[in-house]
N, C-alpha and C positions, 0 to 999 in steps of 0.2 A: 084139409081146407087151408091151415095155415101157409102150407110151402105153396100151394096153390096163388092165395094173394100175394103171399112173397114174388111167386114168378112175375104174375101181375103188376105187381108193383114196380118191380127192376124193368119190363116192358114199358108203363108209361113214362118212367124217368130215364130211359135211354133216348124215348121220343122224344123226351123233351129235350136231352141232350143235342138231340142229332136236330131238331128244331133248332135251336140256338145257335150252334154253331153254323147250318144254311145262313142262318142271318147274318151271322159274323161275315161269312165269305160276299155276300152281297156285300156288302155294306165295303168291306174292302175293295171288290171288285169297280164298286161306283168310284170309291175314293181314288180308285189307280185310271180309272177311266178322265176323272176331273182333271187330276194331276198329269194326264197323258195330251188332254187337250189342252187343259192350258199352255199347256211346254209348245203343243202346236202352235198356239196362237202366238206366243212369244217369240219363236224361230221365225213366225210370218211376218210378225212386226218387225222385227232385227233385220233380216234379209231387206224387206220391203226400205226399208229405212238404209240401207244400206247402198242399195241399189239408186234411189233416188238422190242420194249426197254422195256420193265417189264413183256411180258408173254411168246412170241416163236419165234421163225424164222427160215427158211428153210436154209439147209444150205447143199452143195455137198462133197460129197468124193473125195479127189486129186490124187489119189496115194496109195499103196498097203500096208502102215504100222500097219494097222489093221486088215489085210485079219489073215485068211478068217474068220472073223467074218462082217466085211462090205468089198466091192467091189470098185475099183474104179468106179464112176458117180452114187456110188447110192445118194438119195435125203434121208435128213433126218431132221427131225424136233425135235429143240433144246427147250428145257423146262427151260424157264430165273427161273419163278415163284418158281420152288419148293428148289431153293437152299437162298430163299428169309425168308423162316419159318422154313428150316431143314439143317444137317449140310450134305453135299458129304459122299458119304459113301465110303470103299473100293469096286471095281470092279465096281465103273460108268464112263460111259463113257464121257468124258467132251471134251470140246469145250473153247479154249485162245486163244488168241493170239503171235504170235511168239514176242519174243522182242518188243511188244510193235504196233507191227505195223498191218496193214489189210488182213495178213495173217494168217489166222487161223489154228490150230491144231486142230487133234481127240483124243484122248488117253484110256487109262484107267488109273483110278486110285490103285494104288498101295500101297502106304504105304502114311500113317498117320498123323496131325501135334503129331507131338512128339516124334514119332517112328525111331527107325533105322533103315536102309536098308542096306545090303549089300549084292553082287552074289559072289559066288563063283568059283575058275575054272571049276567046273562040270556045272554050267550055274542054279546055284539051287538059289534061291530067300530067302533071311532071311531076318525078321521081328522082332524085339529086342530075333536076336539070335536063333529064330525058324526059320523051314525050311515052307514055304508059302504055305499054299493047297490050291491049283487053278488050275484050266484045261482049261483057258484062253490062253495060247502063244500056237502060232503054231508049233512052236518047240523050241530046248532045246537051249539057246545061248550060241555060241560059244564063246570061247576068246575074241579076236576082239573087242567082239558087250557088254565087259562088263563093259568097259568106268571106269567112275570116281568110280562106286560102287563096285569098288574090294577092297574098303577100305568103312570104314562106314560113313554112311552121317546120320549127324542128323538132323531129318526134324523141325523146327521153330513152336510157335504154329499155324500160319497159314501158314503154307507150307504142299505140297503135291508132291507125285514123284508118276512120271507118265510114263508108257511104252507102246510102238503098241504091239497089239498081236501078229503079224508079227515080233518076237522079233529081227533078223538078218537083218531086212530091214527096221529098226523105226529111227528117231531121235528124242529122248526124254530127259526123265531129268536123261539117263547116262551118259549124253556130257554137255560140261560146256555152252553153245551155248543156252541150251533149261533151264536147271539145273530145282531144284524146282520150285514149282509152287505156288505161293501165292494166298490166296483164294478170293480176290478183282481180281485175275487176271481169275478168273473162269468165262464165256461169261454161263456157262451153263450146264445144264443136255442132253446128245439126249434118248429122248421120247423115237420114233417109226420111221419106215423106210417108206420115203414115195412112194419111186422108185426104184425099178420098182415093176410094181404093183403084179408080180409072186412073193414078198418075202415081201410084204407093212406089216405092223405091229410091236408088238414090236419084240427087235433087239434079247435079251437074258435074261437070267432069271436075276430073283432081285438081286440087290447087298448085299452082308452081311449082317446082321442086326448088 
């Protein structure tokens, strides 16, 4: 009887054994599992976060200063990357900030660091005193809309002047408000159109070489 409960006895204390350490391996297994998502979630933040400050980001149309080459509400995706190894070219379309602040602008690029700008009363565009060949503005601007470049402005070597296609309904760098654009102040290249999906692709043909 005695070796009997002896048996007994080493029986329930192996169960219990083999109980506890079940639990042990749970219990690790959760903790590797915590520790495995979180590392996920952390890699999605970093990338995420990475991707939005040195390679793209989605960005919406406000307002009709670029029609009709973009629409208001379309979606479009801004290329941080390529202005990172090349320099802005004439006619891309870029992305700054207003004054500094979390308002952002569309534009295109127009003249040059270096170059001269100036409109004329006929609404003609010169470029160190050439007349501009471009089939970018929606129409021909009028007086009004020809701001400080009815006299010549000399662009710095990192400055850029910038106008909506929409040339009689833009506020750009003809008004002292927006003026040139320094190239640290450039957020970016827009890609391609991501919205809506009847027009998704890229926006217009390549900028000048």
């Amino acid at each position: 009887m005695t070796k009997k409960n002896n048996k007994s006895g080493n029986n329930d204390k192996n169960q219990i054994d083999q109980k506890k350490n079940n639990e042990n391996a749970e219990e690790i297994n959760i903790v590797r599992e915590l520790i495995g998502m979180a590392l996920y979630i952390v890699t999605v933040i970093i990338v995420v976060w990475f991707i939005v400050h040195f390679v793209g980001q989605r960005t919406e149309v406000n307002g009709l200063s670029m029609y009709d080459t973009l629409d208001d509400g379309d979606n479009l995706w801004v290329d941080k990357m390529s202005y990172r190894f090349k320099e802005p070219k004439r006619f891309d379309i870029i992305v700054f900030p207003y004054q500094g602040s979390e308002i952002y602008y569309i534009k295109r690029i127009i003249g040059l660091p270096g170059e001269k700008v100036r409109i004329d009363e006929e609404g003609n565009i010169y470029i160190n005193d050439k007349i501009l060949d471009e089939d970018y503005g929606y129409e021909q601007i009028v007086p009004e809309m020809i701001g400080r470049a009815g006299e010549d402005i000399l662009l710095g070597d990192d400055e850029y002047f910038v106008m909506g296609d929409n040339r009689n309904n833009s506020k750009d760098s003809r008004f002292e408000d927006v003026g040139n654009i320094k190239r640290d102040e450039l957020i970016g290249k827009v890609a391609f159109r991501m919205w809506p999906l009847s027009k998704f692709g890229k926006i217009d043909k390549d900028s000048e070489e």
